[in-house]
C-alpha positions as CSV (number, residue, x, y, z in Angstrom):
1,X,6.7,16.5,-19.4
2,X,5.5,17.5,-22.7
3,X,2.2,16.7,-23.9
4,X,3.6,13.9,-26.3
5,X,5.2,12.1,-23.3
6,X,1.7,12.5,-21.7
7,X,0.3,10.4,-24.8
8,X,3.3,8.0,-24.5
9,X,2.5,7.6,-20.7
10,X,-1.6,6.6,-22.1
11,X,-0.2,4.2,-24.3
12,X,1.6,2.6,-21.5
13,X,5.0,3.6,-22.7
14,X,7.4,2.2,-19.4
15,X,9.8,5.2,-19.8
16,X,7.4,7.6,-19.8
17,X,5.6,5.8,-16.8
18,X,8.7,5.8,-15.3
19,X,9.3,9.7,-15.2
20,X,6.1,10.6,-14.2
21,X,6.6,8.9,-11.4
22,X,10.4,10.0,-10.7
23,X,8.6,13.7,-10.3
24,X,6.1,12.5,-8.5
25,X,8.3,11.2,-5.8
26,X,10.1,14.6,-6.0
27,X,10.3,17.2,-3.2
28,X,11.2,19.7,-5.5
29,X,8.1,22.3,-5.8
30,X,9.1,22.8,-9.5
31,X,8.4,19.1,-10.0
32,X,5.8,18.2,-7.7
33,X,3.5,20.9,-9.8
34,X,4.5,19.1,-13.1
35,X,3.6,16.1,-11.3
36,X,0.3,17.9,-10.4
37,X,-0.7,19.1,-13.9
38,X,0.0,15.6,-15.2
39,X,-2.3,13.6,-12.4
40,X,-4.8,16.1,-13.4
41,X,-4.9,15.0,-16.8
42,X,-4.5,11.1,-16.0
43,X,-7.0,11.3,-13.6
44,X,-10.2,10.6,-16.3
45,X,-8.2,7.7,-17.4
46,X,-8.0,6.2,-13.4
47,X,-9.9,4.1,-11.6
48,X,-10.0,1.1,-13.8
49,X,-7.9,-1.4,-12.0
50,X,-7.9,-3.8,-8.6
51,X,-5.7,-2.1,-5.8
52,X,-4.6,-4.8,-3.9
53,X,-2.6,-4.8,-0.3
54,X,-0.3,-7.3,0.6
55,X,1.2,-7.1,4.0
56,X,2.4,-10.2,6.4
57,X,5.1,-11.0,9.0
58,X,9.2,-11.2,7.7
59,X,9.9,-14.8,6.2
60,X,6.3,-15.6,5.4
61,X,7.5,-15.2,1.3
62,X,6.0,-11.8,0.5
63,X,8.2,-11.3,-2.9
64,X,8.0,-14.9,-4.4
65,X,4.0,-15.3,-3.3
66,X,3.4,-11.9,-5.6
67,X,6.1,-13.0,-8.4
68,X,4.0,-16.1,-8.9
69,X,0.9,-14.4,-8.4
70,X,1.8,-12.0,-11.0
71,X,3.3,-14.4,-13.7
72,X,-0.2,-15.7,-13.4
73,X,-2.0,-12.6,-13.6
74,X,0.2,-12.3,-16.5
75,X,-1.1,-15.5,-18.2
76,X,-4.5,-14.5,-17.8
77,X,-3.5,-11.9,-20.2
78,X,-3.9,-9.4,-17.3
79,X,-1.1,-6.2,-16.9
80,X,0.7,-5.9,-13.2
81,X,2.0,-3.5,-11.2
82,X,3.7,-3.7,-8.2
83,X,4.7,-1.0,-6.0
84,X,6.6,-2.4,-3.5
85,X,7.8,0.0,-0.7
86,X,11.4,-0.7,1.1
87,X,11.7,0.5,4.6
88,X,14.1,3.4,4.3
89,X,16.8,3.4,7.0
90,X,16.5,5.5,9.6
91,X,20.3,6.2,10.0
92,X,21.5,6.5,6.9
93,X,18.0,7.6,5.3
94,X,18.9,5.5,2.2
95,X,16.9,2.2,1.0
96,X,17.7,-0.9,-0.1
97,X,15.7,-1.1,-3.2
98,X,16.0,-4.6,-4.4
99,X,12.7,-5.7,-5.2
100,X,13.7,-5.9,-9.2
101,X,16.2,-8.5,-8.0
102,X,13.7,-10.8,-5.7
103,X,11.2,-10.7,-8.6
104,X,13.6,-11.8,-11.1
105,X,11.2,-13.5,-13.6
106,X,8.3,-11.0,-12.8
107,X,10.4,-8.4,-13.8
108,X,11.7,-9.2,-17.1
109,X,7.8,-10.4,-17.8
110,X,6.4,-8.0,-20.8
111,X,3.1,-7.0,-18.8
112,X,4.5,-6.3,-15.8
113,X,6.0,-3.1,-14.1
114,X,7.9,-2.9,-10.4
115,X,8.7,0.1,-9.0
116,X,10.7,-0.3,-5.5
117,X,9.7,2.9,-3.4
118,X,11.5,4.1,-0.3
119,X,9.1,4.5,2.3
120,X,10.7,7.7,3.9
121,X,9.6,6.7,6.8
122,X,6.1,7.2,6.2
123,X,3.3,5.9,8.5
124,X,3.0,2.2,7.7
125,X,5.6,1.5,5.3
126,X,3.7,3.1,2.6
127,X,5.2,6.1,0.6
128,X,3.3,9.5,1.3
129,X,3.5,9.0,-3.1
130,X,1.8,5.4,-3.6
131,X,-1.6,6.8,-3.9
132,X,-0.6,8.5,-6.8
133,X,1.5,6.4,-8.4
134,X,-1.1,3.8,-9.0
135,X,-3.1,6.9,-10.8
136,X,-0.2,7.1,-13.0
137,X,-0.5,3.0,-13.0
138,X,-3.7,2.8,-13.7
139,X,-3.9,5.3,-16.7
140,X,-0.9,3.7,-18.5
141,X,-2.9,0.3,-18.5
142,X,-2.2,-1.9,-15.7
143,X,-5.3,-3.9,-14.8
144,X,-3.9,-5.0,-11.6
145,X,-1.9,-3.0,-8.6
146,X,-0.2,-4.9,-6.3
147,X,1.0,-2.9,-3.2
148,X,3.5,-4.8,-0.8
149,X,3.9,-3.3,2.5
150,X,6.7,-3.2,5.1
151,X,6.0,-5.6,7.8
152,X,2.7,-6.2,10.0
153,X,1.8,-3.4,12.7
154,X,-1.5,-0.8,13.5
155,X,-0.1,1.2,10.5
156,X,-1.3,-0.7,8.3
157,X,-4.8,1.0,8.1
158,X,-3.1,3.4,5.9
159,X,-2.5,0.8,3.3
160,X,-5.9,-1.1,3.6
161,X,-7.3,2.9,3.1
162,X,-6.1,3.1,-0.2
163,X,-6.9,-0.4,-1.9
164,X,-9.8,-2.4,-2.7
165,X,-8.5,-5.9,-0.6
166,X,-6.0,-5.7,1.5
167,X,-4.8,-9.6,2.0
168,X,-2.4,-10.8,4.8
169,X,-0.3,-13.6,4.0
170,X,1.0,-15.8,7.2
171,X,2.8,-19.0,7.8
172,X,1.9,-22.4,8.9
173,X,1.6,-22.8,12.6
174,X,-1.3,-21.5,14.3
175,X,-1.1,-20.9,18.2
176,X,1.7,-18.6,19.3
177,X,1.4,-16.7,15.6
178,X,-2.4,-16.1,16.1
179,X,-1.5,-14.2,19.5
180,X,0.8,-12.5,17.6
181,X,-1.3,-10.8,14.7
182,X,-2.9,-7.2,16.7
183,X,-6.3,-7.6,16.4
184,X,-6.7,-4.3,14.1
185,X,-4.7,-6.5,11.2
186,X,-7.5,-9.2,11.5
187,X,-10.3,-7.1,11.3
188,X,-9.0,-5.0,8.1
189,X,-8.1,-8.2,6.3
190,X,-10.2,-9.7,3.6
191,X,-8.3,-12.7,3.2
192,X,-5.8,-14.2,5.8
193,X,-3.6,-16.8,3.2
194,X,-1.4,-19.4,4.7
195,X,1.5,-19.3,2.4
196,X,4.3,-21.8,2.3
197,X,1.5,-24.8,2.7
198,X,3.5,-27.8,1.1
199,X,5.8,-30.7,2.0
200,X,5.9,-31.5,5.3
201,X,3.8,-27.9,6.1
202,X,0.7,-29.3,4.1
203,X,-0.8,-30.7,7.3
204,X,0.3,-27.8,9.4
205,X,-1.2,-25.2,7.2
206,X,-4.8,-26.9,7.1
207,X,-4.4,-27.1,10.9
208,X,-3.6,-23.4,10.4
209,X,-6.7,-22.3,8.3
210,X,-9.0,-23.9,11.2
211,X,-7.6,-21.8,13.7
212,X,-7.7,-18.5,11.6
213,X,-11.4,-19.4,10.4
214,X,-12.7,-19.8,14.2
215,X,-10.7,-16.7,14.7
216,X,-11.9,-14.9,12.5
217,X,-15.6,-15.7,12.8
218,X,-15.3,-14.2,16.2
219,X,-14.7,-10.9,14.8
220,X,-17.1,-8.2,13.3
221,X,-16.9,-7.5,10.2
222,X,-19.0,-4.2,8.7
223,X,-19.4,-5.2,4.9
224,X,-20.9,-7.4,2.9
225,X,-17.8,-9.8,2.3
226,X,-16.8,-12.4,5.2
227,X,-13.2,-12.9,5.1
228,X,-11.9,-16.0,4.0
229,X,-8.7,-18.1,4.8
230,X,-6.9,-19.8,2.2
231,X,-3.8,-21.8,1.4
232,X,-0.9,-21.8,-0.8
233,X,2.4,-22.5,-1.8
234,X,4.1,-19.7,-3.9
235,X,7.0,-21.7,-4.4
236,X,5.4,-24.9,-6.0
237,X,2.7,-22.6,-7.3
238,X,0.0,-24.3,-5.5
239,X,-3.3,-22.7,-5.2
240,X,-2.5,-19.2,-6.8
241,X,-5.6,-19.3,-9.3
242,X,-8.0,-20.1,-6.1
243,X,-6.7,-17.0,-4.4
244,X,-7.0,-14.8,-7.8
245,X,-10.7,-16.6,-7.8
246,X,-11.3,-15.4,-4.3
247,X,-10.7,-11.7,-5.2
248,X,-12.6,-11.7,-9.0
249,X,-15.7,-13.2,-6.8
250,X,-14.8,-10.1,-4.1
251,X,-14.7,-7.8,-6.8
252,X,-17.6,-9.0,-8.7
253,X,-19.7,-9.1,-5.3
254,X,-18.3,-5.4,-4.3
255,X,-19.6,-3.8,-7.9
256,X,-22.9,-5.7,-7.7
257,X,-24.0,-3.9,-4.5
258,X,-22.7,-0.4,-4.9
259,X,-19.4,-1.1,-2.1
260,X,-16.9,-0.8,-4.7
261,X,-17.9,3.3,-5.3
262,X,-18.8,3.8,-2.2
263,X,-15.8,2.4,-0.4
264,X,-13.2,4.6,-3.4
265,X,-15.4,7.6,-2.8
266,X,-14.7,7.1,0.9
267,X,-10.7,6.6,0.1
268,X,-10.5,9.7,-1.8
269,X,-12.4,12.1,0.7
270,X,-9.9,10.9,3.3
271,X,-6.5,11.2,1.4
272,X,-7.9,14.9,0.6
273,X,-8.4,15.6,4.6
274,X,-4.6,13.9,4.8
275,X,-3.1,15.8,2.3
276,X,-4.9,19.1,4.3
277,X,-3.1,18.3,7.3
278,X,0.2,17.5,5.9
279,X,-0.4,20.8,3.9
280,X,-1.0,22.6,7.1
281,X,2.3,21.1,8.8
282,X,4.4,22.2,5.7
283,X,3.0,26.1,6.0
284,X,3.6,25.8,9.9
285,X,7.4,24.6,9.1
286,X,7.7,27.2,6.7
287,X,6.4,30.1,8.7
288,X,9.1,32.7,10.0
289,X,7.0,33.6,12.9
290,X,6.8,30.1,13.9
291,X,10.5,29.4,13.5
292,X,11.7,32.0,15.3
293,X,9.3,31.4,18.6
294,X,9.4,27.3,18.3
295,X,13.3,26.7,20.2
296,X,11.9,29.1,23.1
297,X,8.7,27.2,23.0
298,X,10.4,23.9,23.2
299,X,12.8,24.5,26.5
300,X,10.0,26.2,28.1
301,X,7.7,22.9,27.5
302,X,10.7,20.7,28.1
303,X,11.6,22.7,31.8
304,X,7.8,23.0,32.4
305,X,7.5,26.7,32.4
306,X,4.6,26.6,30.2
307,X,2.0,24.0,29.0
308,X,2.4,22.0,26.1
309,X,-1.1,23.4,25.2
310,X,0.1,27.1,26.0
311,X,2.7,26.7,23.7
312,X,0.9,25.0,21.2
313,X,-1.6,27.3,21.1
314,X,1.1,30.4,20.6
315,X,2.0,28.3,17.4
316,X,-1.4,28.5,15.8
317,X,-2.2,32.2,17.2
318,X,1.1,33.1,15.2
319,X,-0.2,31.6,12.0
């Protein structure tokens, strides 16, 4: 990428966005040290926007809660991003990709930008890339990130470790759902909303917010924000500006007491120790030595000749 495209990406040129990101997401070396070099220079104009983390269970509305969110986002004369990450399938290895299709008005909307991701299997639904992505994001002008996640499980601290509120959207119906939430989920959230709460649901979903409140109440939370549980209806775009309220009054609360920094600062030390080990892996893959010794290794570990520590340790002594 030429230095003109760099200034094109700054000015929040789409297409230049767009590539950035393409070689980001590359496993080619060649590209993943253009990607590099570009972060690098992106990097003093990052940090400006709200990361947010949506996650919640399949059917709950995930893609039309954030296409109303972010068409009023929009109106507020904010810029959106979404980076919405498609579970890659683990037989074919390809995605679906159709996030542009369930966002249909947020998409063609002029301040917003979607980019469907294939997860790649990565740990939580979250592409290994997503951290820099929003980098790239952020310094081509988006005020606002949205990432949506794949689904509701432990793995999920790896999304809520890279944004500033991670939010859990749920449906009407307390009880059987509650058991259902792993505890983990409910003490990274900073908002549980009950999505879906109109019509016949409206009764349900205050019923609902009880429950989750009590819940939640019972749980320890470290910071200074208490988590809240809301209502909405994404469909009948019900309530969207009280949840956008709840996070500008998170936000404003965070930078007030020195959390917001602190909290980032945290964020990046521990994508730096990731990348280490995931660095570390790659070298280990790569090493001759390691190659050659690892099928040997393998059937003596598998017919219990040797340790799995004995052979591990080989490994590392061969490094």
């Amino acid at each position: 990428m030429t230095a003109f495209d760099l200034e094109k990406l700054l000015s929040g040129n789409r297409r230049a966005l767009a590539k950035a990101i393409t070689l980001v997401e590359s496993k080619l070396p060649a590209h993943r040290e253009q990607a590099q070099d570009i972060l690098e220079q992106v990097l003093p104009h990052s940090g400006n926007s709200m990361r947010v983390g949506i996650t919640g269970v399949p059917g709950v509305g995930k893609s039309t809660f954030i296409e109303a969110f972010g068409l009023y986002l929009i109106e507020q004369g904010k810029r959106v991003a979404v980076l919405a990450v498609d579970p890659s399938s683990p037989i074919a290895g390809g995605s679906i990709l159709g996030d542009k299709t369930r966002m249909e008005h947020l998409s063609r909307a002029e301040g917003a930008y979607i980019r469907p991701s294939p997860s790649e299997g990565a740990l939580g639904g979250v592409a290994q890339k997503t951290r820099e992505t929003m980098l790239l994001c952020e310094a081509a002008g988006y005020d606002v990130i949205l990432v949506e996640t794949v689904g509701v499980g432990q793995s999920e601290y790896q999304v809520a470790g890279m944004v500033d509120f991670f939010m859990v959207l749920m449906l009407p119906g307390g009880g059987d759902e509650l058991q259902g939430i792993k505890k983990g989920i409910m003490e990274l959230a900073d908002a549980l909303v009950i999505n879906k709460a109109d019509g016949d649901s409206e009764r349900l979903a205050m019923l609902t917010r009880q429950q989750y409140t009590s819940a939640m109440n019972l749980l320890r939370h470290t910071s200074f924000w208490t988590p809240r549980v809301m209502t909405c209806s994404a469909l009948k775009n019900l309530h969207i500006d009280a949840v956008w309220g709840m996070l500008v009054d998170y936000y404003l609360q965070a930078q007030d007491n020195g959390w917001f920094t602190e909290k980032r600062a945290k964020q990046n030390r521990d994508w730096m120790h990731q990348l280490v080990q995931e660095m570390l892996l790659l070298k280990l893959r790569g090493n001759p030595e390691v190659r050659r010794m690892l099928p040997e290794l393998e059937q003596g570990v598998a017919s219990a000749q040797i340790t799995a520590y004995a052979a591990a340790k080989q490994i590392i002594d061969a490094l």
